[in-house]
C-alpha positions, 0 to 999 in steps of 0.5 A: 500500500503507497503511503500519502505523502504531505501533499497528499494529505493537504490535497485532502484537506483542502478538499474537507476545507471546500465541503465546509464551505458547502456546509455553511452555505446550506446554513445560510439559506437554511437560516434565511429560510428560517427567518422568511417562514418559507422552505428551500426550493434550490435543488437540496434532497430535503425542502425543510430548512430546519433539517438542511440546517442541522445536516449542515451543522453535522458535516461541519462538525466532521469535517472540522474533526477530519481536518483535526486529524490530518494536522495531527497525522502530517506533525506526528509523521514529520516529527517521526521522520526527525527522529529517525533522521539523527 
């Protein structure tokens, strides 16, 4: 199996950084809908406002969490790679 190099791994995260955004942008017609009393009609699997808010708040939890990991990884590996180097 080919391990993933640092580039790798920030491709990878700057990808989760792109979904985050998607995230609160589907708060933010989430929360408009909210406020207007009205339901979202753009396209989403699910008309209800309330419900594309929590989805929404749900995958920036998890993404934040992701990228969390892959900053602890690349440190943790580099860190390693110094102290196999002396």
């Amino acid at each position: 199996m080919k391990q993933l190099s640092n580039s790798d791994w920030i491709a990878i995260s700057g990808f989760i950084i792109v979904i985050t955004f998607l995230s609160l942008w589907a708060i933010d017609i989430s929360v408009s809908a909210l406020i207007s009393n009205g339901y979202l009609t753009n396209g989403f699997f699910n008309s209800d406002p309330t419900m594309i808010y929590h989805v929404g708040l749900y995958i920036i939890s998890l993404t934040c969490f992701s990228n969390f990991l892959i900053i602890i990884h690349i440190l943790l590996k580099s860190s390693s790679e110094k102290n196999t180097k002396i």
